[in-house]
C-alpha positions as CSV (number, residue, x, y, z in Angstrom):
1,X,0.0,0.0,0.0
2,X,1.4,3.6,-0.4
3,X,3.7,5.2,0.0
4,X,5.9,1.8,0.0
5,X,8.8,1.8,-2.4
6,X,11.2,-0.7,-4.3
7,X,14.9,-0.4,-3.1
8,X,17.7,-3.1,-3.9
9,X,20.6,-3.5,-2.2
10,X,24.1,-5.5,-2.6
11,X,23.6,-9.6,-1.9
12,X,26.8,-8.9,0.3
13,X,26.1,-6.0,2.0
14,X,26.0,-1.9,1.5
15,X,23.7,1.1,0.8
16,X,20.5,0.3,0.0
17,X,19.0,1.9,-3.2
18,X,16.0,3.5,-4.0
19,X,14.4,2.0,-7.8
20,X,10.7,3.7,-7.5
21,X,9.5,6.6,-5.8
22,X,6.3,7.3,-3.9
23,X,3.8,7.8,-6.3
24,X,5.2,6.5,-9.6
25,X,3.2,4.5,-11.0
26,X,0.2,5.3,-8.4
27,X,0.1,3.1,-5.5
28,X,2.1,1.1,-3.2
29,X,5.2,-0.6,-4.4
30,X,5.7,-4.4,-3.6
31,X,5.9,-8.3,-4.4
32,X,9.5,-7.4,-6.6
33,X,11.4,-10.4,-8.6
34,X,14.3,-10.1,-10.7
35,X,13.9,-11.0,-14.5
36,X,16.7,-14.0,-15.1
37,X,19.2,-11.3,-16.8
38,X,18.8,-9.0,-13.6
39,X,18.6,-5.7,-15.8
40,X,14.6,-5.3,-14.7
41,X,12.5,-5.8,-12.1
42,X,8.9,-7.0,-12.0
43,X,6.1,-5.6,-9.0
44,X,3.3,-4.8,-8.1
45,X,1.6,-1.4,-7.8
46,X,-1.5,-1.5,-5.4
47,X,-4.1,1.1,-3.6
48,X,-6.9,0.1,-1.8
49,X,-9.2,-0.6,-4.9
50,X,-7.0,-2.3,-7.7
51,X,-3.5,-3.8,-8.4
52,X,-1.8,-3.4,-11.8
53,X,1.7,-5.1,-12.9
54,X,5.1,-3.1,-14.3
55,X,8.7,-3.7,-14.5
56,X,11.1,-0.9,-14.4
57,X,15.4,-1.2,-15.1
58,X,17.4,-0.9,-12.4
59,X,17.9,2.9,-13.2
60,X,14.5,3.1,-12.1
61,X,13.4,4.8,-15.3
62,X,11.9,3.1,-17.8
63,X,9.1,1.4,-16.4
64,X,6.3,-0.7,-18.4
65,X,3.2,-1.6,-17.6
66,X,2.4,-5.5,-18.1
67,X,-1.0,-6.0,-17.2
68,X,-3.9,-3.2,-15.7
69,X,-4.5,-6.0,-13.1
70,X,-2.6,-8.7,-12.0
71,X,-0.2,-9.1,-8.8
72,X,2.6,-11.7,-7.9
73,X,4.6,-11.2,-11.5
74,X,7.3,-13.7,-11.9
75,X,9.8,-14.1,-15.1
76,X,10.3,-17.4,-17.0
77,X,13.8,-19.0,-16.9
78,X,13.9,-17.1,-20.7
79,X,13.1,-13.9,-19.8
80,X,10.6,-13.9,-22.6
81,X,7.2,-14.3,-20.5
82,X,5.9,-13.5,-17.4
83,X,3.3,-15.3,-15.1
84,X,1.0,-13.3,-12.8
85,X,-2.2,-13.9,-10.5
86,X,-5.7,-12.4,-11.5
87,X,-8.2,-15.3,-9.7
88,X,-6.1,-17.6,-11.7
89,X,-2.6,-17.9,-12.8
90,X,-2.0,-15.9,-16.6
91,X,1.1,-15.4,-18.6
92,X,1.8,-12.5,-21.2
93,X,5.0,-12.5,-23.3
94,X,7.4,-9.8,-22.9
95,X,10.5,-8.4,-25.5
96,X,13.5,-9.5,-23.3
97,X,15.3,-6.7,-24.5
98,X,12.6,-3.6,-24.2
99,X,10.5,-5.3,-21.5
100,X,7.8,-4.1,-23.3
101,X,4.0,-6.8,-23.1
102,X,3.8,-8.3,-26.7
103,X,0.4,-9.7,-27.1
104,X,-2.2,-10.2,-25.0
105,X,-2.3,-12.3,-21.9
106,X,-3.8,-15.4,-21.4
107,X,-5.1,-17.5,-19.1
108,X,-3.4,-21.1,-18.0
109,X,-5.4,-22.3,-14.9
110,X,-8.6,-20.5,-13.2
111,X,-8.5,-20.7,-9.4
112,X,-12.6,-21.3,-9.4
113,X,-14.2,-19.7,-6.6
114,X,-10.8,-19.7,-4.5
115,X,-7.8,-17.3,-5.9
116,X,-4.3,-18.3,-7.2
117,X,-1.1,-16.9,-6.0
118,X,2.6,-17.0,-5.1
119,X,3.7,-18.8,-8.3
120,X,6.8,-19.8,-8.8
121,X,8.5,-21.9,-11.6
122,X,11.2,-24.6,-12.2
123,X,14.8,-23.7,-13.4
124,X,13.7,-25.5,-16.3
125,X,10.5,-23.6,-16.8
126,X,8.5,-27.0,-17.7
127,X,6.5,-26.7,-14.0
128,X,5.0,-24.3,-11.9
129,X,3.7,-24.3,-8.5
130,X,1.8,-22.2,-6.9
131,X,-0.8,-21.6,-3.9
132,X,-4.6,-21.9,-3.6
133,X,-6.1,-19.0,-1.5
134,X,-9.1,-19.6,-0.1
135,X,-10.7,-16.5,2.3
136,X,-13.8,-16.9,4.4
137,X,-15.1,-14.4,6.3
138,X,-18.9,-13.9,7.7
139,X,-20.5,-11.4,10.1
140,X,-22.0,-13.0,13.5
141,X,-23.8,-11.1,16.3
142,X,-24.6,-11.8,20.1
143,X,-27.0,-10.2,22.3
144,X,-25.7,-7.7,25.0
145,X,-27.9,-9.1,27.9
146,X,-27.8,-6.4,30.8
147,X,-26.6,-8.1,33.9
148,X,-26.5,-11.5,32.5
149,X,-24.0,-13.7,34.3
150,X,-23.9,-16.5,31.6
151,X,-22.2,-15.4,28.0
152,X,-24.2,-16.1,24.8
153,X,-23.2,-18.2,21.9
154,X,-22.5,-15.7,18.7
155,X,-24.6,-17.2,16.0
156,X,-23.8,-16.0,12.1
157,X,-25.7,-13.1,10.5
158,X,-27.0,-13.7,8.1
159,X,-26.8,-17.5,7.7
160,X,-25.9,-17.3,4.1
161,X,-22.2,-18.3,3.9
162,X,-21.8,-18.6,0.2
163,X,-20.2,-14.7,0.4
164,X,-18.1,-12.9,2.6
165,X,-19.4,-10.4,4.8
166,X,-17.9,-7.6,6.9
167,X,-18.0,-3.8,7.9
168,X,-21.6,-4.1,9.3
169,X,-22.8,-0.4,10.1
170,X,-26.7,-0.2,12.5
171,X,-29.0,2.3,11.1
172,X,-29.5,5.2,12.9
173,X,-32.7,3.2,14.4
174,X,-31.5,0.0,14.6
175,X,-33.6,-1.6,13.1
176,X,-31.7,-2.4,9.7
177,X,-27.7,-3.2,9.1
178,X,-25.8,-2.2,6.4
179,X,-22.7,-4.0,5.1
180,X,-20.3,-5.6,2.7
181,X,-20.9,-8.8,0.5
182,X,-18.5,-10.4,-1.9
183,X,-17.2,-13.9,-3.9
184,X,-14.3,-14.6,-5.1
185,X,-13.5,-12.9,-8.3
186,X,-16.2,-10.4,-7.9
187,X,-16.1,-7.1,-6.9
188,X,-17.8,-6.0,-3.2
189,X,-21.2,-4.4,-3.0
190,X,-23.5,-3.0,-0.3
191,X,-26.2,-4.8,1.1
192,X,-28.7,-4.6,3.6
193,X,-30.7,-6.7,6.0
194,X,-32.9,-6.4,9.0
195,X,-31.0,-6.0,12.5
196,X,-31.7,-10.1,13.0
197,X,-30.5,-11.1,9.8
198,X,-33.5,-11.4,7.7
199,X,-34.8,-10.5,4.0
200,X,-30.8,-9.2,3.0
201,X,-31.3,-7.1,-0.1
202,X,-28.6,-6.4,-2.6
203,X,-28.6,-2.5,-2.8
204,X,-25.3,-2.1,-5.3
205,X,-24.8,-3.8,-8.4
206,X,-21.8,-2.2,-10.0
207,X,-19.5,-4.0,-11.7
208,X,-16.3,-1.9,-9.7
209,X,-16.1,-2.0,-5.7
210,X,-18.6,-0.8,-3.5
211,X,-17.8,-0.4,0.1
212,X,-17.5,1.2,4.0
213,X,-21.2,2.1,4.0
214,X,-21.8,4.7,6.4
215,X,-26.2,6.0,7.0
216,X,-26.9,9.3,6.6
217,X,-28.6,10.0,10.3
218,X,-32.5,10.0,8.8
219,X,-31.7,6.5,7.8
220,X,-32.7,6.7,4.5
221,X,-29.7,7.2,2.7
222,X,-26.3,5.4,2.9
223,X,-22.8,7.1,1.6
224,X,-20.3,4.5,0.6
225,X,-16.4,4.4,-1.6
226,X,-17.1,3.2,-4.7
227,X,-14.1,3.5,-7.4
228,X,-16.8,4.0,-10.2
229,X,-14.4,6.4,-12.2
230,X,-11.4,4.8,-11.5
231,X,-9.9,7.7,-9.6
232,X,-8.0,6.9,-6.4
233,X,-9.3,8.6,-3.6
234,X,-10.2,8.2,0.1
235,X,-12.7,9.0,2.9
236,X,-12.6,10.7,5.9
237,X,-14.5,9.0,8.9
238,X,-18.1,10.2,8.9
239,X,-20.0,11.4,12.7
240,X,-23.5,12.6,13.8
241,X,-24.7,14.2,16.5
242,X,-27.9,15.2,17.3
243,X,-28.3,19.2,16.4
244,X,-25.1,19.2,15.2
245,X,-22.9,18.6,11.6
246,X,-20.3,17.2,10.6
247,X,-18.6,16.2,7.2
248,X,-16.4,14.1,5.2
249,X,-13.8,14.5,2.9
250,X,-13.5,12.6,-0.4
251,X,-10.3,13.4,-2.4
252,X,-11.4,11.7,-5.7
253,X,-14.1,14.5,-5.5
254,X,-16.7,11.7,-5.7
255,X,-19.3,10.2,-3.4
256,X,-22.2,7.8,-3.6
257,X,-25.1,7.5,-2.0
258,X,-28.7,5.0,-2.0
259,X,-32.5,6.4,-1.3
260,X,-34.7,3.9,1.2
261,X,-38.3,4.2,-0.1
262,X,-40.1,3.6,3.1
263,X,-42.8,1.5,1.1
264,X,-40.9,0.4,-1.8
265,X,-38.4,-2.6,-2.4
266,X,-36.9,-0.7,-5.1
267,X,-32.8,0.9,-4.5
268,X,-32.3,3.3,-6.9
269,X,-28.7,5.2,-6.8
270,X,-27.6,8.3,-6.6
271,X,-24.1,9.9,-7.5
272,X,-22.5,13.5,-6.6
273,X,-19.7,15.3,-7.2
274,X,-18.6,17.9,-4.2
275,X,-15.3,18.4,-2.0
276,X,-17.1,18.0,1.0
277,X,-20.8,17.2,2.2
278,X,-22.1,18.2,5.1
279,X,-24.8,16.3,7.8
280,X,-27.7,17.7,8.8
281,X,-28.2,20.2,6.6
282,X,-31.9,21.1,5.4
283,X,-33.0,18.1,3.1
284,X,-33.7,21.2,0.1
285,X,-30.0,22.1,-0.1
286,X,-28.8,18.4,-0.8
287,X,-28.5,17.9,-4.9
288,X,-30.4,14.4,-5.5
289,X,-30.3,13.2,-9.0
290,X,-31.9,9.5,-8.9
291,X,-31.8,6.8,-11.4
C-alpha cells in the first residue's frame, strides 16, 4: 500500500537503493522479482481498490506496464514471458530486451471460486507451483444481555455463507444493518438486511467495488467508496450528533449514495460530485439526482 517503495541493495552487503519513488506509477510498491538477466525488475503497484503489474530497469526509469491488473509477477527462466495472479494464474509475453507486453495475456489455470497466488516456476520452466487462496469471512452477532451472568453463543448473520461479509454499520434506528458482500473474483457491493438477519437485499450492483457504508442519520440514505471512475481517492470518517454537523472528505471529489423508499423494495442510486458534504443540513440544499 502507499507510500511503499522498491529499493535493492548489494547480496553482500551496502547502501541500499531506492528503484521507484512514492507515487510513480500510483500506488504502493511491492511483491518485486528479478527477470533472469537482472537488468529489470517486475512488482506490483497497489491502492486500496486495484492492483496493476510493471517492471522498471534498475535505473529506475523506464518502467512498463504489463497487465492493468494482476499481482505476484514472476519471469520465465527465458526472460521472454511472465506469469502473474488475476483469480487464476496468466502469462503474457514480454521483449526481453525492451521489456515491453507483446500480445495479449492469457489464461493457464482458473482458481474457481478460491484465488491463485505466489507462483513460482522450475529452473527448467517445464513446472510451476503455486498456492490456492481460499478467504472466508462472515458477520456474527450476540445479544448484549444487561446483567447476565452466563455469556451467549455468537450465531452467524445472516446464515448465508456462500459470500463474505464484513464492515456491518446499524442504522440510525437500529432496526436495519448495512454491510459488505462479496465472492471470489467479484467485486464488493453493499447490502442490507434487517438488524436479526432477515430478507438481505442487494442495494449495489456495479460492476467496480462498492464499500465502507456509512447511514446518513435519517436512515434513509447510505454514503459509501465506490471507485466508479477509477480515480483513487479516500474517505474521511463520517460522525453525527444530534443538532449538530459534521462532514467528510473525499479526495477523488466523488461520493455515492442510496434512497430507502419507506414503502418500496426498489434501490435506486444516486451519484455527486462535491469536496465536502455536510450532515444535517436542510433536506432542500442536498443535490439528489436518482436513477
Amino acid at each position: 500500500m502507499p507510500p511503499s517503495t522498491i529499493w535493492i541493495v548489494p547480496s553482500q552487503g551496502g547502501a541500499a537503493k531506492p528503484i521507484t519513488q512514492a507515487g510513480d506509477p500510483p500506488g504502493g510498491h511491492g511483491a518485486p522479482s528479478w527477470s533472469p538477466d537482472g537488468k529489470r525488475i517486475v512488482f506490483d503497484a497497489s491502492d486500496f481498490v486495484s492492483t496493476s503489474l510493471w517492471s522498471v530497469s534498475l535505473g529506475g526509469r523506464d518502467f512498463k506496464k504489463i497487465a492493468k491488473d494482476g499481482s505476484d509477477g514472476v519471469y520465465s527462466p527465458d526472460g521472454a514471458s511472465i506469469f502473474y495472479s488475476l483469480q487464476g494464474l496468466w502469462r503474457i509475453h514480454v521483449s526481453p530486451t525492451t521489456g515491453e507486453p507483446v500480445g495479449e495475456p492469457f489464461q493457464l489455470a482458473s482458481g474457481g471460486p478460491t484465488g491463485i497466488r505466489y507462483a513460482t516456476l522450475s529452473a527448467d520452466g517445464k513446472k510451476i507451483a503455486y498456492s490456492i487462496l481460499s478467504l472466508s469471512s462472515n458477520l456474527w452477532s450476540v445479544p448484549l444481555l444487561s446483567g447476565a451472568s452466563v455469556l451467549t453463543d455468537p450465531e452467524p448473520f445472516p446464515r448465508d455463507t456462500s459470500s463474505r461479509k464484513n464492515v456491518a454499520r446499524f442504522s440510525p434506528d437500529g432496526r436495519r444493518i448495512a454491510f459488505n458482500s462479496w465472492r471470489t473474483g467479484t467485486s464488493a457491493d453493499i447490502w442490507v438486511a434487517e438488524a436479526d438477519g432477515k430478507n438481505p437485499t442487494q442495494l449495489t450492483s456495479n460492476p467496480t467495488t462498492d464499500s465502507m457504508p456509512s447511514w446518513f442519520p435519517e436512515g434513509d440514505r447510505i454514503a459509501f467508496l465506490s471507485d466508479r471512475t477509477n480515480n483513487h481517492w479516500r474517505c474521511g470518517p463520517s460522525h453525527w450528533q444530534p443538532g449538530g454537523k459534521s462532514s467528510f472528505w473525499i479526495s477523488a471529489m466523488e461520493w455515492s449514495f442510496s434512497r430507502f423508499p419507506p414503502t418500496e423494495n426498489k434501490w435506486p442510486s444516486t451519484q455527486r460530485k462535491a469536496e465536502q458534504s455536510t450532515f444535517g443540513q436542510p433536506r432542500s440544499q442536498v443535490e439528489n439526482k436518482s436513477s
